[in-house]
C-alpha positions as CSV (number, residue, x, y, z in Angstrom):
1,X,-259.8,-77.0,53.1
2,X,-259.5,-73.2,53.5
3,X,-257.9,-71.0,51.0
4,X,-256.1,-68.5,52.1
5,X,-257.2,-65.2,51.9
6,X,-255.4,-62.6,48.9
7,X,-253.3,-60.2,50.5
8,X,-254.4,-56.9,51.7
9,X,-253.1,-53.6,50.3
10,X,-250.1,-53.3,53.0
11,X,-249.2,-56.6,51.5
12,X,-248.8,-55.0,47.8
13,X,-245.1,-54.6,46.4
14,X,-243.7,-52.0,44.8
15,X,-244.4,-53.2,41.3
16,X,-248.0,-53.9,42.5
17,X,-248.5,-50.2,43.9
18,X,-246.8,-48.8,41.0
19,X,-249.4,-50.4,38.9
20,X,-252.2,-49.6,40.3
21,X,-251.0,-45.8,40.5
22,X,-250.5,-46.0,36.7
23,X,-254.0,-47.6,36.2
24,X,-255.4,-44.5,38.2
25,X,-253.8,-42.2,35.9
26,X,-255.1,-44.0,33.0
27,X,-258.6,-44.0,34.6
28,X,-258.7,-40.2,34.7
29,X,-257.5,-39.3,31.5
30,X,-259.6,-41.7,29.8
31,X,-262.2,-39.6,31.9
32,X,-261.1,-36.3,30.7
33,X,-261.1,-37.7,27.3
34,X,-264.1,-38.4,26.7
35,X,-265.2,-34.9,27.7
36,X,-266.7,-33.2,24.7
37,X,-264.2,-30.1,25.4
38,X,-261.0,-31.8,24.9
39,X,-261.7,-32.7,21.4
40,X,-262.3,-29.2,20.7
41,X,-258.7,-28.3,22.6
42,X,-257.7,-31.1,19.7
43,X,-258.9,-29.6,17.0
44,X,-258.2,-26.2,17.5
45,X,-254.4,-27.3,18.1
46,X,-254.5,-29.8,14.8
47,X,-255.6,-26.3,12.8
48,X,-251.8,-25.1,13.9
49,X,-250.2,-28.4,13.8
50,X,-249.2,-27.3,10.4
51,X,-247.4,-24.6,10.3
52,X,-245.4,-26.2,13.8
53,X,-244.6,-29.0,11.5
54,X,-242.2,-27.0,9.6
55,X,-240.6,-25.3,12.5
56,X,-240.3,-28.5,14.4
57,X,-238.8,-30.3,11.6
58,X,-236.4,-27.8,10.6
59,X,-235.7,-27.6,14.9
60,X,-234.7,-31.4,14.4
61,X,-232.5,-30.9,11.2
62,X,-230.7,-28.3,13.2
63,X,-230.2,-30.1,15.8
64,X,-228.6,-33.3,14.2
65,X,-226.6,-30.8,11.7
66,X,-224.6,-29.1,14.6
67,X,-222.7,-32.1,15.6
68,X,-225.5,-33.7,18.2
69,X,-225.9,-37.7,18.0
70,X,-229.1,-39.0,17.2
71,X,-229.2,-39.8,21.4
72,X,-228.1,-36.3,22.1
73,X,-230.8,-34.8,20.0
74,X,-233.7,-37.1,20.8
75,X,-233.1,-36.2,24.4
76,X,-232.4,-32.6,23.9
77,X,-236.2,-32.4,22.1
78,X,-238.1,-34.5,25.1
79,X,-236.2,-32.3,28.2
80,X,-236.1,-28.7,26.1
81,X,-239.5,-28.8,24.6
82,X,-239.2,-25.1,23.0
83,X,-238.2,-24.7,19.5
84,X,-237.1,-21.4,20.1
85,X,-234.6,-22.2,23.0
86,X,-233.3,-25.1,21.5
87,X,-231.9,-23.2,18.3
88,X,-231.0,-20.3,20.4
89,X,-228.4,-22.5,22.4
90,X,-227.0,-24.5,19.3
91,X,-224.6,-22.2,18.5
92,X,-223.8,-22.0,22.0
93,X,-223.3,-25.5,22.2
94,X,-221.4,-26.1,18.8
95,X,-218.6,-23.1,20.1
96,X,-217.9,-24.8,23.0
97,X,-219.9,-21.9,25.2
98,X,-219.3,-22.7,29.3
99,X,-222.6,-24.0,30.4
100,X,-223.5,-20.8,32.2
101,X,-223.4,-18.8,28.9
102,X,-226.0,-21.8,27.8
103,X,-228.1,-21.6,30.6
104,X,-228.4,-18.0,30.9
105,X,-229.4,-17.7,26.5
106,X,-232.1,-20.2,27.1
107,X,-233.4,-18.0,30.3
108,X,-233.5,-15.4,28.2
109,X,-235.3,-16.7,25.6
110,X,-237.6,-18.5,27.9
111,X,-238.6,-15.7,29.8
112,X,-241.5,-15.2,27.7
113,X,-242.8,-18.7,29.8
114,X,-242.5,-16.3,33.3
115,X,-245.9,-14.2,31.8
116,X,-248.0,-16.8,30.5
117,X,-247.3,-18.4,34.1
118,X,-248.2,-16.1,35.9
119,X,-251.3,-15.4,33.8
120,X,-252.4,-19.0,34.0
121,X,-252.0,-18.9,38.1
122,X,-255.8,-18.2,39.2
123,X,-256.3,-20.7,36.1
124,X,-254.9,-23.8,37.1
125,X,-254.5,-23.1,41.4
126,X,-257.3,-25.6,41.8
127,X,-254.7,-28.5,40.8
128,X,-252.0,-29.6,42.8
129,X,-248.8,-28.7,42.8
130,X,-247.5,-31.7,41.0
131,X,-249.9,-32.0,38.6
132,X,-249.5,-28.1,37.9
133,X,-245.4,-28.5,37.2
134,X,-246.4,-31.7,34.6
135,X,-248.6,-29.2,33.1
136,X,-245.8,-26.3,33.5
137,X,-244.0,-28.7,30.5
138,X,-246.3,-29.5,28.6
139,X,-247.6,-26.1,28.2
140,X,-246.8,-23.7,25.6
141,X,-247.2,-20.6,23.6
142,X,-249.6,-22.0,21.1
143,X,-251.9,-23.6,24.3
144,X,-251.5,-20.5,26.1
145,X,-253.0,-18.5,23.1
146,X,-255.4,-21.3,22.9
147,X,-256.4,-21.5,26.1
148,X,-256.9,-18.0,27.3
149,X,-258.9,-17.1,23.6
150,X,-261.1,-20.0,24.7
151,X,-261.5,-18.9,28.5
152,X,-261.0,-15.5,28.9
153,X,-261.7,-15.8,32.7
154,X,-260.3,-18.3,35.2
155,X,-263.1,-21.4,36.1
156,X,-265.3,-20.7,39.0
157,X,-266.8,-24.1,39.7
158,X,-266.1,-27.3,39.4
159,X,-267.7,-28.5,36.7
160,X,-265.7,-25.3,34.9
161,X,-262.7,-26.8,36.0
162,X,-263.4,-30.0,34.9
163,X,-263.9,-28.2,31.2
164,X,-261.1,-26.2,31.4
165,X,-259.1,-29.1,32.7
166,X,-260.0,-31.2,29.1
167,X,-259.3,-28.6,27.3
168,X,-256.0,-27.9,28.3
169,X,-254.9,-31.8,27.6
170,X,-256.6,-31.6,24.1
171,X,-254.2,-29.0,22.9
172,X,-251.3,-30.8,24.6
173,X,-252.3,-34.4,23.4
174,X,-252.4,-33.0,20.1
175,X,-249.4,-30.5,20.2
176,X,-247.0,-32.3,22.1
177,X,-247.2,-35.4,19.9
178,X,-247.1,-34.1,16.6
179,X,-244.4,-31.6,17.7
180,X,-242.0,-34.1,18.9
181,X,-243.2,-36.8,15.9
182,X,-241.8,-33.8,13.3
183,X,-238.7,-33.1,15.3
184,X,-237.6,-37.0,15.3
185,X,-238.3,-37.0,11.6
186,X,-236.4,-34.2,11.3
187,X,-233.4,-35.9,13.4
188,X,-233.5,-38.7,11.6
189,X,-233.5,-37.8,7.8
190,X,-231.2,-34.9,8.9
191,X,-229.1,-38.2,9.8
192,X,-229.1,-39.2,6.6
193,X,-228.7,-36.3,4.4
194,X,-224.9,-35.1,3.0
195,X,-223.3,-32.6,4.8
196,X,-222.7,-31.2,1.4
197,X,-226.5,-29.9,1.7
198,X,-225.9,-27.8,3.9
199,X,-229.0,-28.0,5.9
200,X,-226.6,-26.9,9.7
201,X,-228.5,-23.3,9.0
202,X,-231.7,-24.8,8.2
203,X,-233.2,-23.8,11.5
204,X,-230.8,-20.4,11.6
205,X,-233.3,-19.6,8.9
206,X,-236.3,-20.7,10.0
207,X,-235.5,-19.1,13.4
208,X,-234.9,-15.6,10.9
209,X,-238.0,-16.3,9.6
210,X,-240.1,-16.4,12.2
211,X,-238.5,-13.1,13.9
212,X,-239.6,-11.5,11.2
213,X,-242.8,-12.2,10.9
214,X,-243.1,-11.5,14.2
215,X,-242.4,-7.2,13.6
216,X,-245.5,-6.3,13.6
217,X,-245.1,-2.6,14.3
218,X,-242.8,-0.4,14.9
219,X,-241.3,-1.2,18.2
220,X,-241.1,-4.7,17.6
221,X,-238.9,-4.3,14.6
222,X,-236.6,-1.7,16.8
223,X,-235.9,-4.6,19.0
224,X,-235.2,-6.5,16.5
225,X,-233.1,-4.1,14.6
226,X,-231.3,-3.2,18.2
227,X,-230.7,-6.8,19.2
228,X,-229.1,-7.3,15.3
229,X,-226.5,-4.4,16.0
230,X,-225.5,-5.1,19.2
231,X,-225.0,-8.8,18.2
232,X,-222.5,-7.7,15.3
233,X,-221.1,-5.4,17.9
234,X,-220.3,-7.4,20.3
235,X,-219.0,-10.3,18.5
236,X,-215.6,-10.0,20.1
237,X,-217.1,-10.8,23.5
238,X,-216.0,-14.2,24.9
239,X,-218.7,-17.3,25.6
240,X,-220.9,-15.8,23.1
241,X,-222.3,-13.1,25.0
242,X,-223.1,-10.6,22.4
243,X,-225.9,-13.3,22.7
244,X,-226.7,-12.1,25.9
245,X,-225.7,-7.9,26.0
246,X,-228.3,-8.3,22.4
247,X,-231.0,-9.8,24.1
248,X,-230.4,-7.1,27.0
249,X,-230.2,-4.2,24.8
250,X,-233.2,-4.9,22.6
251,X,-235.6,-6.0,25.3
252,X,-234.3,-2.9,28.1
253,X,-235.4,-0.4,25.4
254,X,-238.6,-1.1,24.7
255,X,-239.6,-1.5,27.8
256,X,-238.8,1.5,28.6
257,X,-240.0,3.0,24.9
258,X,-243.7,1.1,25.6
259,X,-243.5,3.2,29.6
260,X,-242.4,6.4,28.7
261,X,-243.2,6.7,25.1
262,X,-246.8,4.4,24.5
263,X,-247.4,6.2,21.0
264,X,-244.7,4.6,19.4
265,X,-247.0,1.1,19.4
266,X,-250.3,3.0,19.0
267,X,-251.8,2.8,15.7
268,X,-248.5,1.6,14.5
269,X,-249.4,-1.7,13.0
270,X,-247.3,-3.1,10.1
């Protein structure tokens, strides 16, 4: 009695091909994990992890605080990834801002992301194109600093690829997961604190915070200081954009302060 032969691979179904597609992707990052690089991508993001956990936690407490359902926030942290863009839009959000007006804040704040891509181009060209979007977001500022401190110069071969490559997915395995485990935290226990605490301005604050710290010298804290009036200033403008005209105002000056006036950053440190 013959037995009948197991199907070839036009034969496989959709769940079948599907499967074996993931089991491929497991295959190679099992592959790059074990390269001795991408535990050093890990621990130089765990020595940060830290200080993100605060930030991400008080991103999540924000979130949940400003009227967002658990759902609405959990999904708002896995699309958005950026800390910095999702407080920026809250407001937005909470005032009933036209989605334009939302869009066009968190463009603004994310513009920062345009020059670290562009940076990273001759870094990551060898990749496809899909890959290198999965990579666009996962990636951010903390890998970027991480990454390019690391490697000053692009990979040349491919066994510098291959390096590069593991180290990249250290600092995301590590950041990406213990960003988003502190922002659900902070979802859910913001779920069950009393409104009476107060904690809607949590990330307002940590958001102030962070601005600050980031004035390093003088033309930084002009921005800052320029983007602060113009805010109040504006404040009349529908959909929130004194948003916007601050963001425009602060950034359009010291651009052209750092082109036609350089000595104002030069030995200028805080």
């Amino acid at each position: 009695m013959s037995m009948p032969l197991p199907p070839g691979q036009s034969d496989l179904g959709p769940r079948t091909w599907i499967g074996n597609w993931l089991a491929g992707r497991v295959d190679a990052f099992a592959r790059t994990a074990r390269h001795p690089v991408y535990w050093a991508g890990a621990r130089d993001m765990a020595g940060v992890s830290v200080g993100m956990a605060a930030w991400g936690l008080m991103t999540g407490v924000a979130m949940i605080k400003s009227g967002m359902s658990i759902s609405q926030a959990v999904l708002m942290s896995l699309t958005v990834f950026s800390g910095s863009i999702q407080l920026a839009v809250l407001p937005l959000i909470v005032a009933g801002a036209s989605l334009w007006v939302i869009w066009l804040a968190a463009i603004c704040v994310g513009l920062r992301f345009i020059v670290f891509s562009l940076h990273l181009r001759d870094y990551l060209m060898f990749l496809p194109r899909g890959r290198r979007m999965a990579l666009g977001y996962f990636l951010g500022d903390v890998n970027y600093v991480l990454y390019t401190h690391r490697y000053p110069r692009p990979p040349q071969t491919p066994r510098q690829q291959r390096a590069h490559l593991a180290y990249v997915w250290g600092t995301i395995c590590c950041g990406w997961l213990s960003w988003q485990a502190v922002v659900m935290l902070g979802i859910f226990l913001g779920a069950t604190f009393p409104e009476r605490w107060g904690l809607e301005y949590s990330g307002t604050l940590a958001l102030l915070a962070l601005t600050c710290s980031l004035m390093t010298d003088r033309l930084r804290a002009l921005s800052a200081l320029l983007a602060g009036v113009v805010a109040i200033a504006a404040y009349a403008l529908p959909y929130r954009l004194n948003i916007i005209a601050a963001i425009a105002v602060g950034m359009g000056t010291c651009l052209l302060l750092e082109k036609y006036a350089p000595h104002w950053r030069k030995g200028n440190q805080a």
